[in-house]
C-alpha positions as CSV (number, residue, x, y, z in Angstrom):
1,X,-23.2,11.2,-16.5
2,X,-20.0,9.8,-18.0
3,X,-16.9,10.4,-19.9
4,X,-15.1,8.0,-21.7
5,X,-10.9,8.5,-22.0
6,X,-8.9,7.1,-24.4
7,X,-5.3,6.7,-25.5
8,X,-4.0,6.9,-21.9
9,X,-0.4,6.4,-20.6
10,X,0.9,4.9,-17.5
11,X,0.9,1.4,-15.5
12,X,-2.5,0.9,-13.4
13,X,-1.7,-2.1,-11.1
14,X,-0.5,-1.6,-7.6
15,X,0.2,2.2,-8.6
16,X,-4.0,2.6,-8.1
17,X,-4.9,6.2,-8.7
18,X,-5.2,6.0,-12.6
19,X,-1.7,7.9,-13.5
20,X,-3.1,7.0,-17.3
21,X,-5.3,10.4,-16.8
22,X,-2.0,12.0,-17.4
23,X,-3.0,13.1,-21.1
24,X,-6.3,14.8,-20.7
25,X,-7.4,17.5,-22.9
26,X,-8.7,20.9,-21.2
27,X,-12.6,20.5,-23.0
28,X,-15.6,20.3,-21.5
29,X,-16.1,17.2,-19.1
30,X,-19.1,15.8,-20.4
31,X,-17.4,15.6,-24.0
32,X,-16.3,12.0,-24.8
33,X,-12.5,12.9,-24.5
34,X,-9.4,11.9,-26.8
35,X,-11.3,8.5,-28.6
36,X,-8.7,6.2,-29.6
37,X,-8.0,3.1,-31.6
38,X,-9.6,-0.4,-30.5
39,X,-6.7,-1.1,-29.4
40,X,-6.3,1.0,-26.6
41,X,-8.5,0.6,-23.3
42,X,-10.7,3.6,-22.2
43,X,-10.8,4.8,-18.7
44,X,-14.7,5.6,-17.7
45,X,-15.6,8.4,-15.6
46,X,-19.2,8.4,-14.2
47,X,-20.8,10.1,-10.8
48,X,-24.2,10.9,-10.2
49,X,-24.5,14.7,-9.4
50,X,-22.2,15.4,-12.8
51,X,-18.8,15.9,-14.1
52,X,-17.6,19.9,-13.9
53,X,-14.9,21.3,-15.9
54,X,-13.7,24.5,-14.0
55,X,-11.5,26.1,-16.6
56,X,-10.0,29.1,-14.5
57,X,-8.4,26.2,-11.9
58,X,-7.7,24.0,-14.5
59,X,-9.5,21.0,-12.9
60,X,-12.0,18.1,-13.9
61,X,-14.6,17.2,-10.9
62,X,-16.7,14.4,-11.1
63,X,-19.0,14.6,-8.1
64,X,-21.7,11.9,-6.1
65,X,-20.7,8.5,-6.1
66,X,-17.8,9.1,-8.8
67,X,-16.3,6.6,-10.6
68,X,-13.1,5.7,-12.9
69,X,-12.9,2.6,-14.6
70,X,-10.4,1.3,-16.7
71,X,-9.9,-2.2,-17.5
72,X,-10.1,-4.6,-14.4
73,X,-9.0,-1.0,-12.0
74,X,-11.6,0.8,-10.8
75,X,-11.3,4.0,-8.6
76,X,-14.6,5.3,-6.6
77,X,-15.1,8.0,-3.8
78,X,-17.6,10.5,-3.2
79,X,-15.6,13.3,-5.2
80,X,-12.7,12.7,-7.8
81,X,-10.7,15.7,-8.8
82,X,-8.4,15.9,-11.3
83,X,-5.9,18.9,-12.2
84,X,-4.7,19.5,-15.4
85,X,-1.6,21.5,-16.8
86,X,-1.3,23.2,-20.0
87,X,2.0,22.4,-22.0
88,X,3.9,24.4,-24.7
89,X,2.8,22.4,-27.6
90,X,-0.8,23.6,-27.1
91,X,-2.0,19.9,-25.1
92,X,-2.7,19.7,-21.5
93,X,-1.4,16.7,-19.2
94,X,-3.3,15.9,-15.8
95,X,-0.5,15.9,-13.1
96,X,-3.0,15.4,-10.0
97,X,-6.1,13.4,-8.9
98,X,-7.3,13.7,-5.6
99,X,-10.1,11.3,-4.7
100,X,-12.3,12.6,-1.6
101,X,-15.0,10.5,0.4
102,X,-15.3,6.5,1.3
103,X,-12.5,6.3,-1.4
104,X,-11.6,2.5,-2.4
105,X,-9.3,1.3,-5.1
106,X,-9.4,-2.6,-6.6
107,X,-7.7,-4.4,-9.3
108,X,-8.3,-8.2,-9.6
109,X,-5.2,-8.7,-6.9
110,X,-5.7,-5.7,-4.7
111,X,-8.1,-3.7,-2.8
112,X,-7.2,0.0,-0.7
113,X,-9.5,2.1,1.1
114,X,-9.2,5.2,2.8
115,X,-10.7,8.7,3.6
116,X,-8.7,10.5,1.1
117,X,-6.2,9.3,-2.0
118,X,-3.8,11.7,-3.7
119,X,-2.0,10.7,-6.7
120,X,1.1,12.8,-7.9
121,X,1.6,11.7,-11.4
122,X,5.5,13.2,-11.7
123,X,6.5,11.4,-8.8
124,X,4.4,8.4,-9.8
125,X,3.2,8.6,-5.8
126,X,-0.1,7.6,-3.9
127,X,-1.1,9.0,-0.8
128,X,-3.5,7.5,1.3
129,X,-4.9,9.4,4.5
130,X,-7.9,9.1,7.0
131,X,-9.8,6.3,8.4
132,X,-10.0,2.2,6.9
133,X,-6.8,2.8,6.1
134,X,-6.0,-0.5,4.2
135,X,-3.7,-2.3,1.2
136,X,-4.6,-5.8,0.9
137,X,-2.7,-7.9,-2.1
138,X,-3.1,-11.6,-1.9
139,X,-3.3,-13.0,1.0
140,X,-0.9,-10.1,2.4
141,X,-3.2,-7.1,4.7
142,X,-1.2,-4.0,5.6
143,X,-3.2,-1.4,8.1
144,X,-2.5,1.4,9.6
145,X,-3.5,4.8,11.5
146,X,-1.9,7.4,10.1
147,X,-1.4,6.9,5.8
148,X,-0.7,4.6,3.7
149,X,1.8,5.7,0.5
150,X,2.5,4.2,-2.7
151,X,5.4,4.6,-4.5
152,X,5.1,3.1,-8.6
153,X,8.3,2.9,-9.8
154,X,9.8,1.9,-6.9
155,X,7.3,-0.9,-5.9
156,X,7.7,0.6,-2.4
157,X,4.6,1.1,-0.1
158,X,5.1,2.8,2.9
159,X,2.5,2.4,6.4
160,X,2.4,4.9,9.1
161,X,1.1,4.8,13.1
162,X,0.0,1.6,14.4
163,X,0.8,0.0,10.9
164,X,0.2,-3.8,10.7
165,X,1.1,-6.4,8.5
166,X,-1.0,-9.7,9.0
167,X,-0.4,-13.0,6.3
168,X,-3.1,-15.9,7.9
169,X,-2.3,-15.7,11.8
170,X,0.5,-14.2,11.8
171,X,1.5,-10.4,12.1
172,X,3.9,-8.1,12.3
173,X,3.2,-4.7,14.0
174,X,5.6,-1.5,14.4
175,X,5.7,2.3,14.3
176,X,6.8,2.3,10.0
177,X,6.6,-0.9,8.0
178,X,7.8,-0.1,4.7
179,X,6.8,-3.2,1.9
180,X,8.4,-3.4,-1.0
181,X,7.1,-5.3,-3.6
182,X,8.4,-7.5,-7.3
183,X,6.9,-8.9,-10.5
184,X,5.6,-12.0,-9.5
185,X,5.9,-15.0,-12.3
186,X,2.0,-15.2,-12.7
187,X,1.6,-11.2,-13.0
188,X,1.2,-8.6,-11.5
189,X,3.1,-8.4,-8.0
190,X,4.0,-9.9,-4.6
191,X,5.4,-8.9,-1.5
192,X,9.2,-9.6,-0.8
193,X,10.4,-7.5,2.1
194,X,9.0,-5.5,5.2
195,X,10.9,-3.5,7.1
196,X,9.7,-2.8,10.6
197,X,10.7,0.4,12.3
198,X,9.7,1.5,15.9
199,X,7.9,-0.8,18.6
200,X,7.9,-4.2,16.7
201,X,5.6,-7.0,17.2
202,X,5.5,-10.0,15.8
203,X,2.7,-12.7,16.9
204,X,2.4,-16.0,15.8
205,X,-0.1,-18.2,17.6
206,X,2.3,-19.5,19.5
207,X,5.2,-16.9,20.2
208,X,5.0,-13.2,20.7
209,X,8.6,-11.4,19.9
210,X,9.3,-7.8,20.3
211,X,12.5,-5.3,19.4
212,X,13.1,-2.4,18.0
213,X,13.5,-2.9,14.2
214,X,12.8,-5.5,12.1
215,X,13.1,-7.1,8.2
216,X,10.7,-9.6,7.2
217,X,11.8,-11.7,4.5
218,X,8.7,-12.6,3.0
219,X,10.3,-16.0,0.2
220,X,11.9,-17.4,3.4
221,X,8.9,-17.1,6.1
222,X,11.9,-15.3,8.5
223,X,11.9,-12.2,10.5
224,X,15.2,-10.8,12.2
225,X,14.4,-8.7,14.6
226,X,17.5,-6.4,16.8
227,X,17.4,-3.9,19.8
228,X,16.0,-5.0,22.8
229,X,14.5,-8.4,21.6
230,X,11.9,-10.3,23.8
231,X,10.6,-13.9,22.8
232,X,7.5,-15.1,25.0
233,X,6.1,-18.2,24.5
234,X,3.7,-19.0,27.2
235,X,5.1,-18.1,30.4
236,X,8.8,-18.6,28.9
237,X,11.0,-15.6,27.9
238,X,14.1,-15.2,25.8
239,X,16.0,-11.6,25.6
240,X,18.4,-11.0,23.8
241,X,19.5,-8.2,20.9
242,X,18.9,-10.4,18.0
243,X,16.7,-13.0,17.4
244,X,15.2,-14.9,13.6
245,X,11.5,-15.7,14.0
246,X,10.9,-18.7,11.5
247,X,7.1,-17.8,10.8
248,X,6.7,-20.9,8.5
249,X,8.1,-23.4,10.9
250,X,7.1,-21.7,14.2
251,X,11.1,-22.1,15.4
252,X,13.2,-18.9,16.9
253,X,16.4,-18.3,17.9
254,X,18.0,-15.7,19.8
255,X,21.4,-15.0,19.0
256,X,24.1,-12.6,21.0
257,X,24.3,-8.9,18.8
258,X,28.0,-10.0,17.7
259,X,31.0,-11.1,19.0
260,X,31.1,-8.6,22.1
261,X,27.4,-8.8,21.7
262,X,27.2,-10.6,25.0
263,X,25.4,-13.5,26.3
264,X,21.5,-14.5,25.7
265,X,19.2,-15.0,28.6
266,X,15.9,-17.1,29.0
267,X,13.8,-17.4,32.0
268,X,11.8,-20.5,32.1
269,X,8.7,-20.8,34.5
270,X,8.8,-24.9,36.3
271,X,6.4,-26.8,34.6
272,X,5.8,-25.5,31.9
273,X,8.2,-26.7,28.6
274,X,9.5,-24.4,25.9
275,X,8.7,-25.8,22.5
């Protein structure tokens, strides 16, 4: 069973949860729902057990294997839900869609799985909870254990416990890592800036550096990490308070935390040679 949608507002890139179900009429689900113009791109509905309009809740459930299609972004879980509202001039606008069940989300640049997806269309945010949590754009992969949120307008994703950050070999662990995202000049968008909050990592195959926040400028290759920075390369070791990891060209340096900052240490095992 299927519905086609037409007509529909909203952005449907990186924002992933179909905010272009925002004008929805409350009819029956199986009814092929506000047909537009050529002009316009329908979004597809389908599932396999049936698509249920539940009027007295004010919701649309498409249940089984559910899918939402529209253009190149497509939206399948094991149950979408979609709540509507009712609005003075006698329409209805969906302000919710909650996607339940081996939930992924693709465009032709990104992919995001989870357990569960929540999409509040008046913030224009995405929530992201469960297990497989993932958000991979590019050659960009952003993980983590506890959710994974979205935020449209603000080209802002946010990852939670354990998040990770990985671009080739190289990552970037910590508590938070917040990603914030631009237009890129062949569409769509790419990742400018991390920040890393809580317990950072960052490995490279040759260097492992630690402290306790970091920004990762993603044009420039560099990560500055502060607080209680550690730089271990082999059985060498450079501590510090600030340091600027160089992920393209593989060189750090430690630096003193400012002019009282104090001095920077390195302990250096014989026979072995820093690089």
């Amino acid at each position: 069973m299927s519905i086609r949608l037409s007509r529909l507002p909203g952005r449907l890139g990186l924002a992933l949860l179909l905010a272009a179900f925002a004008l929805l009429p409350p009819a029956p689900a199986a009814a092929q729902l506000l047909q537009g113009d050529d002009n316009n791109v329908p979004v597809t509905v389908e599932a396999d057990n049936g698509i249920e309009w539940i009027r007295d809740s004010k919701t649309y459930v498409a249940r089984g294997n559910a899918k939402a299609v529209r253009g190149d972004t497509q939206v399948t879980a094991d149950t979408l839900r979609a709540r509507y509202r009712e609005k003075p001039d006698g329409t209805s606008e969906i302000f919710r869609l909650i996607a339940e069940g081996h939930v992924v989300i693709t465009t032709p640049r990104e992919r995001a799985t989870g357990d569960k997806a929540v999409y509040d269309l008046d913030k224009s945010n995405m929530l992201l909870t469960g297990r497989d949590l993932q958000f991979r754009s590019g050659q960009d992969l952003i993980t983590a254990r506890e959710s994974l949120e979205y935020w449209q307008e603000r080209e802002v994703a946010v990852a939670r416990g354990d998040a990770v950050a990985t671009r080739e070999r190289q990552t970037i662990r910590a508590d938070t890592l917040t990603a914030f995202f631009e237009k890129s000049k062949k569409g769509g968008t790419a990742l400018s800036q991390v920040e890393a909050d809580g317990n950072v990592v960052i490995t490279t195959p040759e260097e492992v550096a630690r402290g306790r926040e970091g920004v990762y400028n993603a044009k420039q290759g560099t990560a500055t990490l502060t607080g209680d920075v550690r730089i271990t390369r082999g059985k060498n070791q450079l501590n510090g308070e600030r340091a600027v990891v160089n992920l393209n060209t593989g060189v750090s340096r430690l630096l003193p935390a400012g002019k009282d900052g104090g001095r920077v240490k390195g302990l250096f095992t014989p026979g072995t040679v820093p690089q």
